[in-house]
N, C-alpha and C positions, 0 to 999 in steps of 0.2 A: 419683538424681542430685541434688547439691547446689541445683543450680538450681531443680528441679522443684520441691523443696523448697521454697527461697526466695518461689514464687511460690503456692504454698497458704499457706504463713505470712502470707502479705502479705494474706492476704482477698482476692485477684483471680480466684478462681476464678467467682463472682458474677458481675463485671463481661466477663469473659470468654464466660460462659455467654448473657449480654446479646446479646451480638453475634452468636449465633446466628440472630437477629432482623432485624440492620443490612440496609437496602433494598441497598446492595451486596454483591454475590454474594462479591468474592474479598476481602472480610472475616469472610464467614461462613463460607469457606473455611479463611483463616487465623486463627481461633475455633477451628473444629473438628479443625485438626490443632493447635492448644496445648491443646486437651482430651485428645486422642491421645496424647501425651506424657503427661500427667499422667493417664492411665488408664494405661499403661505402667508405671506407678510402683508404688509400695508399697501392699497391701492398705489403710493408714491414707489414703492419698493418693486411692485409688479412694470409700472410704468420704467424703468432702468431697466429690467430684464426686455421689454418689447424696443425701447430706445437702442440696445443693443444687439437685435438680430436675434435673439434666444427663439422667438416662434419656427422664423425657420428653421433653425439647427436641428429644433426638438423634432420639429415635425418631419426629418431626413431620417433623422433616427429612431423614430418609431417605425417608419417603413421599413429599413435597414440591417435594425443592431440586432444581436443576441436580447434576449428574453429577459436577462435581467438588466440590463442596460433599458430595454422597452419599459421595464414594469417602472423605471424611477422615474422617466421622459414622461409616463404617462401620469404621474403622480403629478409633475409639475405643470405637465395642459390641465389636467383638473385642477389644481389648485390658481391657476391664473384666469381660467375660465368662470370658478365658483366666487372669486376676490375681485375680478374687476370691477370696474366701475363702467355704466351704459356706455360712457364713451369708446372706453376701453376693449369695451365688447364688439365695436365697432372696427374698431382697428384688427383686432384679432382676427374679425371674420372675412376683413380683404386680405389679411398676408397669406404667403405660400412657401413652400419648400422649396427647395432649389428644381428640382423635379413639375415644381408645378403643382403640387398636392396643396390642398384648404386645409385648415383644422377640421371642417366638416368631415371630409372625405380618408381622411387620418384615425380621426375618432370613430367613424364608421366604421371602420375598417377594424379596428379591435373589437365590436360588439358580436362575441361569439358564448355563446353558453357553457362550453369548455375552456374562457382564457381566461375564469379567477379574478383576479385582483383588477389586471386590466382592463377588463371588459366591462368589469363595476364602475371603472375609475371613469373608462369611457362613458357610459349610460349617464353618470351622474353628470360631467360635462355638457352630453349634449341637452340634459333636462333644462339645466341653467342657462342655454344659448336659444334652446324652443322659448323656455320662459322671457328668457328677457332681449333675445337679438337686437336690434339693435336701436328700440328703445326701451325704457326702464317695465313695462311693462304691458306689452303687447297683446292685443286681446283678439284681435285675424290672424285667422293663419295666411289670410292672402299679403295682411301687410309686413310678416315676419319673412325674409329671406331664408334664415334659417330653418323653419319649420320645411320649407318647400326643397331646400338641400337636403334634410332630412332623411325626408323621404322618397329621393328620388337615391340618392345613396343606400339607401340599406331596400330598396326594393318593394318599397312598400312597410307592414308592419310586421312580418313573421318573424322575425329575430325576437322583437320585443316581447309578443305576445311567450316566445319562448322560454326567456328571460322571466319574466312574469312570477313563468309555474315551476322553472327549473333552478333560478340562483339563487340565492341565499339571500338574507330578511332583507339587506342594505339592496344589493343591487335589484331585488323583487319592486322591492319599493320604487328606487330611482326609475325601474322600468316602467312600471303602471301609472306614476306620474305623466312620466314623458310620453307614453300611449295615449295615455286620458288628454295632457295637451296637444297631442297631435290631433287627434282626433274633435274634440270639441273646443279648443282653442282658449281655454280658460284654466 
């Protein structure tokens, strides 16, 4: 989107990033869903937001914020998750939170059958990082990093399977995928 655009050209992706920070909650809200949009965007558009620090920020503030500040952070790990490029996927899965938290260990951590929006957003993220870690299309799970973070984070596979029979059609789905690749690697 031309807009999207307009607003990485402009160097506000920085300033934007800032406000992740701001002692008020529903600007760090509306922070994180104009990061969402511009994770949304073009592989060049996602590659400005990680050039900037955005992975860790997001990922302090998923541990961190209020709920709905969580739900737009987690919008925008999925969407910079599902829009990378194998490189990109790369990069994502070395960076960390100030804390020391992975995207792995972030994402996992929202995968609960009671948390709605974000637990889908989550599942659907880590489907896209099983599938393709970190190259375009991995077919072991011995040689994918991620599939073995995976699973060693959420415990094995009972969440999923829960997720499975308990979410709704989207995250059902994103779960049995991501089960099925855990499990048989294809």
């Amino acid at each position: 989107n031309d807009l999207t655009e307009d607003v990485v050209r402009a160097g506000a992706v920085p300033t934007i990033l800032g406000l992740l920070a701001h002692p008020r909650h529903s600007l760090r809200r509306e922070a994180a869903w104009a990061l969402s949009n511009i994770a949304g965007g073009t592989p060049a558009q996602i590659a400005v937001l990680l050039d900037c620090g955005a992975l860790g920020l997001l990922l302090t503030s998923v541990r961190e914020d209020r709920h709905e500040v969580v739900r737009e952070c987690m919008w925008t790990l999925s969407n910079i998750c599902k829009g990378s490029m194998p490189e990109q996927l790369a990069r994502v899965m070395r960076e960390q939170s100030q804390a020391g938290d992975d995207v792995v260990s972030v994402l996992c951590g929202q995968v609960d059958p009671a948390a709605g929006i974000a637990s889908q957003l989550a599942v659907e993220a880590l489907e896209h990082l099983a599938q393709h870690g970190h190259k375009a299309h991995v077919k072991s799970l011995q040689s994918n990093p991620a599939t073995a973070r995976i699973m060693t984070h959420m415990q094995g596979t009972t969440w999923l399977e829960e997720l499975v029979v308990q979410g709704d059609d989207s995250t059902s789905r994103a779960a049995a995928n991501l089960l099925h690749f855990m499990v048989n690697g294809d």
